[in-house]
C-alpha positions as CSV (number, residue, x, y, z in Angstrom):
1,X,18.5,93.9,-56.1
2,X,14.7,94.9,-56.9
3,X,14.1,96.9,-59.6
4,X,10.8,98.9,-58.7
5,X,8.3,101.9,-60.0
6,X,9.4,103.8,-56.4
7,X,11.5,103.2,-54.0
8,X,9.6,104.5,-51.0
9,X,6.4,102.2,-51.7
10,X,8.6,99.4,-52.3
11,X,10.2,99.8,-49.0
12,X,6.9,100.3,-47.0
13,X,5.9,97.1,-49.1
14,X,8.3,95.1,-48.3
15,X,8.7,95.7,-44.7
16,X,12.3,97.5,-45.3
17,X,14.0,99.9,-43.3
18,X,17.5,101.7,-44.3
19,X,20.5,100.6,-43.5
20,X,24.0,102.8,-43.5
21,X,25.8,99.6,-43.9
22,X,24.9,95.5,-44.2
23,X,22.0,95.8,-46.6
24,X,21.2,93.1,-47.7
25,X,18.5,94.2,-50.1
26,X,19.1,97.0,-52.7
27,X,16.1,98.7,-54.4
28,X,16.8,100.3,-57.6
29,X,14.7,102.2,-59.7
30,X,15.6,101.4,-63.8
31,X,17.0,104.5,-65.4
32,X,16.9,102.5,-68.7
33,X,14.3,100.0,-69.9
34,X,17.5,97.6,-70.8
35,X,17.4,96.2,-67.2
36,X,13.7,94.6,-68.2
37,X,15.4,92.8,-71.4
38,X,14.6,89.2,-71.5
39,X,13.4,88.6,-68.2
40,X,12.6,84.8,-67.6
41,X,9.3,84.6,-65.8
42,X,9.0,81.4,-63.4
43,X,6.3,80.8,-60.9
44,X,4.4,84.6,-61.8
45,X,8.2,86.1,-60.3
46,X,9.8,87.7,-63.1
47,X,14.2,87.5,-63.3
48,X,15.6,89.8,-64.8
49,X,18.5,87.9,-67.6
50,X,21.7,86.4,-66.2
51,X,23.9,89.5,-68.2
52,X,22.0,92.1,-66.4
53,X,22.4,90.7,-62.9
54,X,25.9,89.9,-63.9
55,X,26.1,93.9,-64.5
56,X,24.5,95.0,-61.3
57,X,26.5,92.9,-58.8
58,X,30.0,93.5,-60.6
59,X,29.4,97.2,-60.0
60,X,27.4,97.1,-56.4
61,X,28.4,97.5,-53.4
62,X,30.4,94.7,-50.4
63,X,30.8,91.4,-51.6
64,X,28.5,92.0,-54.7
65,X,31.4,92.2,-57.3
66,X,32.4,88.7,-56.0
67,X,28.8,87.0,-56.8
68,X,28.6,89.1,-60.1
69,X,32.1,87.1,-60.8
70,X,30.4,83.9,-59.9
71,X,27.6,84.0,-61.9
72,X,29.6,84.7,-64.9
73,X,31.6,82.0,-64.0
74,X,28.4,79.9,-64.3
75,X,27.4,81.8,-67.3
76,X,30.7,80.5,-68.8
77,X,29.9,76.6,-68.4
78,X,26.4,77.3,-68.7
79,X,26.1,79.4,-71.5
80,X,23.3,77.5,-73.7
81,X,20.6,77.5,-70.6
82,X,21.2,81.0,-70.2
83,X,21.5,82.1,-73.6
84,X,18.4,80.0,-74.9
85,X,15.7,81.4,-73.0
86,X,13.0,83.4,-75.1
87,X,13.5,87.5,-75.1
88,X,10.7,89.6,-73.6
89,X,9.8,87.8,-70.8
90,X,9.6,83.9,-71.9
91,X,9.2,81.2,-69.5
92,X,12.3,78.5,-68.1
93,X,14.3,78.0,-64.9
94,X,16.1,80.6,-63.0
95,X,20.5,80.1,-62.3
């Protein structure tokens, strides 16, 4: 999932076209500035935190509730890599 300014524009960015079904990439526009919270910044690509993903995939759509699962399953024996990185857009290693 991409969290972008307008959906359209991303799209036509991205080289995206619709799908009814088998998406495999969602574009979201934020309704809330929570979903920029503590992004990790590696490379110049910014993450947004492991909670928020969590989040988004436990309530998406197809297998993404399963993968939201998984990753708190690795936030679970993870949980000092995750929880250590810098608020507000710090820098460190992606899960």
């Amino acid at each position: 999932m991409l969290y972008v300014d307008d959906l359209n524009d991303a799209a036509d960015q991205l080289g995206l076209r619709v799908a009814d079904s088998g998406a495999n990439v969602l574009l979201a526009v934020g309704g809330y500035n929570v979903v920029f919270d503590r992004l990790v910044e590696v490379d110049d690509i910014r993450y947004a935190a492991p909670s928020q993903v969590a989040v988004d995939l436990l309530t998406g759509p197809g297998r993404n509730p399963s993968e939201g699962q998984a990753l708190l399953d690795w936030m679970e024996r993870h949980e000092s890599e995750w929880r250590s990185r810098p608020a507000g857009g710090g820098t460190g290693s992606a899960p």
